[in-house]
N, C-alpha and C positions, 0 to 999 in steps of 0.2 A: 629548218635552216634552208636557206638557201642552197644550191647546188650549180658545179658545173659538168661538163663533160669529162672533166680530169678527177674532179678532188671532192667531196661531200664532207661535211662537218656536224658534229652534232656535239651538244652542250650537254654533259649527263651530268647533276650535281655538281662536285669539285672537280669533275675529272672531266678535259676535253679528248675524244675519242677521233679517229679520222681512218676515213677508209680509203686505202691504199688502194690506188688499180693496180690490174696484174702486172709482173714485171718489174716491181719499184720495190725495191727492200725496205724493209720496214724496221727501224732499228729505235733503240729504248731513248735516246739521248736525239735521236731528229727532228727537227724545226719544222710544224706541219707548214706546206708552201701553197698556198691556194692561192692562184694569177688570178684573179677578176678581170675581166676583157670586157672592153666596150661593147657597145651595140656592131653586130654585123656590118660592116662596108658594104655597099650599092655595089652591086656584079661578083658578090661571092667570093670578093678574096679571102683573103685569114686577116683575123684576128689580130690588132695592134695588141700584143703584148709591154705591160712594164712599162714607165714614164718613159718622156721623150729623152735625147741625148743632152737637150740643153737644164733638164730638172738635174738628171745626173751630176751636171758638171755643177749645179747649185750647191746639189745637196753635199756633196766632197767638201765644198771650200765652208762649209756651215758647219761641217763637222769638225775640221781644222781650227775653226773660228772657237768652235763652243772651248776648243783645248788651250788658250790663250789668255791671260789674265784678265784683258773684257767678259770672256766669254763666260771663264767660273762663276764671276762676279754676277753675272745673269741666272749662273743656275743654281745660285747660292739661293737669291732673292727666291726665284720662284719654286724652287725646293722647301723651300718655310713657308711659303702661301698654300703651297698646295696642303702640307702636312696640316696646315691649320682648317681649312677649306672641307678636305674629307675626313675627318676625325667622328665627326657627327653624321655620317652621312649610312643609311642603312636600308637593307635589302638582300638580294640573294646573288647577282650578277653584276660583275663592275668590269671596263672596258674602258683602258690606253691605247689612243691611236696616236701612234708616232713617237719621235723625241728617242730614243733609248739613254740617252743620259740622264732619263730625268726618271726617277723613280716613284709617279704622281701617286701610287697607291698605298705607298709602303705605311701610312697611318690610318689604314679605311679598314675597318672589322667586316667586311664583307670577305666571302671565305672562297669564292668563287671569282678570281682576278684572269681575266684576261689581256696581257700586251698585243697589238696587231703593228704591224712596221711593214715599211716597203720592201720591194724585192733587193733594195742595195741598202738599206738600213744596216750597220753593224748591231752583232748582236749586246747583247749586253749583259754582265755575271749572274750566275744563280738569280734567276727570276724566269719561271717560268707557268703555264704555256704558255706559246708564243705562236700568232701566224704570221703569214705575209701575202700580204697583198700587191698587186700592181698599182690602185689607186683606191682611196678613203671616198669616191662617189658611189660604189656599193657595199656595203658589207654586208658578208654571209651568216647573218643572223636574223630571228625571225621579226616580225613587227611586234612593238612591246615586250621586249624580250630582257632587256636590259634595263637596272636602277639607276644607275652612275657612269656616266660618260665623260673620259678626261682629254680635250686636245692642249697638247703645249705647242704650240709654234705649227699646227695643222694650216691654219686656214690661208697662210701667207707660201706656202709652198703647192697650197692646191691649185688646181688649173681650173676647178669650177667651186668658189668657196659658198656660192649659195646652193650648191649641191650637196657638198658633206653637210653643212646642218639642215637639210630638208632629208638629208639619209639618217643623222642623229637623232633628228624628229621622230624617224620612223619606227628605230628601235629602242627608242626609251618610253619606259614606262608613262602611265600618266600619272602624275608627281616624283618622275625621276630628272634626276638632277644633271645639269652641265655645266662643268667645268673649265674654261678655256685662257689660254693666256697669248699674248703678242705685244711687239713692239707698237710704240704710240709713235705716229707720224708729227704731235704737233709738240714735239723736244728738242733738245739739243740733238740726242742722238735723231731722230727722224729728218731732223733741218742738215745735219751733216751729211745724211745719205741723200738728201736733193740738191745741194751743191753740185756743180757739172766734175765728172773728171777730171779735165784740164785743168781747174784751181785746186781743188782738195783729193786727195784719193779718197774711195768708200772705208767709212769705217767698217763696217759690215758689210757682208756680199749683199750684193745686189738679188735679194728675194724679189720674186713676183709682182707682189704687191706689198705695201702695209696696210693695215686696215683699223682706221680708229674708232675710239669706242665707243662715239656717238653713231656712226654709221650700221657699228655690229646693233649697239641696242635697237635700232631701227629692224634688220633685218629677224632677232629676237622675235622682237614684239609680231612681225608678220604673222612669224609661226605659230604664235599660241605661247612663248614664255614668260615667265614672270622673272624678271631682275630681282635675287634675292642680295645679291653684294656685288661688288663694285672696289677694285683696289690698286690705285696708282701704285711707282716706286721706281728704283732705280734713280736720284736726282742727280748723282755729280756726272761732269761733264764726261765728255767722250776722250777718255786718255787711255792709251796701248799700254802703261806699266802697271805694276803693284802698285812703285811707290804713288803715282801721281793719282793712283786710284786710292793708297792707305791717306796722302795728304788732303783729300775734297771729300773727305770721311765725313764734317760738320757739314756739307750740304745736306745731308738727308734725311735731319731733323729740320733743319731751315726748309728745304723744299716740302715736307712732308707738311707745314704749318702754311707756308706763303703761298707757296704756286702749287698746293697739290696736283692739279690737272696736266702738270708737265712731265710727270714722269718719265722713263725710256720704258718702262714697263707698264703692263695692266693686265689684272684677273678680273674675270667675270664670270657669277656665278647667277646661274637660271636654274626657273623650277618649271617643267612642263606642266600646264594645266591644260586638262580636258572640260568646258563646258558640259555638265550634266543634263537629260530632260526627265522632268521629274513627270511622273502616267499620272490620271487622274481617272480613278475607274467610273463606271455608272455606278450613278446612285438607283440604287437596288430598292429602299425604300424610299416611301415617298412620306414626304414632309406632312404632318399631322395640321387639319388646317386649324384657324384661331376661330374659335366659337363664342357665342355669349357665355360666362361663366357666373353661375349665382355664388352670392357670396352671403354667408350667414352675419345678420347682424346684431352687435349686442347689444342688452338690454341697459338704459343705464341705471345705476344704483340708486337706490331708492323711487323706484317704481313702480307700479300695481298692475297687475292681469287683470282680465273681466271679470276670475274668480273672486279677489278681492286678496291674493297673495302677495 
């Protein structure tokens, strides 16, 4: 495992263990907190702990967001991708980063589950352990360490997204799996959040980036993954109520047949491959060479020796 100057972690079977430094009480129900900090500053200052002020103010109004009739309706969808997504998915070690509303493991028979969340992430009921991190560009886990890797809504709140999946890379097995979801930029909802303020308000906070999913496959493929599935959703339009959400209910049989690529949603699911090289030892004996070979031949029927047989 990785380590810092505060906090060490280690992954023993089912149980994650953490060693307190001196001074820190240690109690049965505590949330291990391990800050990951960037790389040192030039002239020795300290240590930028924890996202910037402006992640903070994102990640509040996304949390606000997810509690609002758009927002269930999001975590309805990708609560049933995911159940379906890890159902089949096995190994020893499986790892949620992010989201705490979403409970991406709760159909994965891996017996060893760990959630990681940020330092302001709320927590979330009976599911545990749980760490926290400052940001998803390091985690304190070793290389190949992990089967199952799930980000919801990671890559659009990160500040370096081709960082987390080149650290995803690092600690997943070879033929471990990744799991990710995000909004699709090229829908209703993505065309609503690039409208100017001045004509429309955001439907959604104003995340980071979007990232579509032609772009992620690209980034994938860099690394070494293999796209094992692929799943639009989300098709009715971008309405703030129940009802106007329960009445455009027949879009998403019509979208799921006509424009499937317009969804407000997308899951993507990869399988790390590692290229093998296969030794090829010396050959020890040596090949036997081809010689003249007599071959006996036969006599034909009804024929006589010198004897007179």
């Amino acid at each position: 495992m990785r380590s810092t100057t505060q906090n060490r972690l280690t992954l023993v079977g089912s149980n994650l263990s953490r060693a307190v430094p001196a001074g820190q009480p240690r109690g049965a129900d505590a949330v291990p907190d391990l800050r990951l900090s960037g790389r040192q500053p030039e002239g020795g200052g300290p240590e930028q702990q924890g996202p910037s002020p402006d992640l903070r103010g994102v990640r509040s109004d996304w949390q606000a967001w997810l509690a609002s009739p758009p927002g269930r309706y999001v975590l309805d969808w990708e609560q049933s991708q995911f159940d379906e997504s890890v159902g089949d998915v096995f190994g020893f070690h499986a790892l949620q980063l992010g989201e705490s509303a979403i409970d991406a493991l709760r159909n994965n028979r891996i017996a060893n589950r760990v959630g990681v969340l940020l330092a302001d992430d709320p927590l979330p009921a009976e599911r545990s352990p749980l760490l926290r991190v400052s940001h998803f560009e390091e985690l304190p886990f070793e290389s190949q360490s992990i089967d199952l890797v799930v980000l919801p809504h990671v890559l659009e709140f990160a500040q370096d997204p081709h960082q987390v999946l080149r650290e995803v890379d690092r600690v997943l097995r070879p033929e471990g799996r990744m799991i990710l979801c995000g909004f699709n930029p090229a829908s209703l909802w993505g065309l609503r959040q690039l409208a100017p303020p001045s004509v429309l308000a955001p439907f959604m906070p104003r995340t980071g980036h979007l990232i579509g999913l032609p772009r992620l496959r690209d980034w994938c493929k860099l690394l070494g993954f293999e796209l094992e599935r692929t799943r639009y959703g989300g098709f009715r339009p971008p309405c703030r109520t129940s009802a106007w959400l329960d009445r455009t209910e027949f879009m998403e049989r019509a979208g799921d047949r006509w424009w499937p690529v317009c969804g407000a949603m997308y899951m993507l699911c990869a399988v790390k491959r590692v290229k093998a090289m296969r030794l090829v030892g010396r050959a020890w004996r040596r090949p036997a060479r081809a010689g003249a070979t007599v071959l006996p031949i036969a006599r034909r029927r009804g024929t006589m020796d010198q004897r007179g047989r």
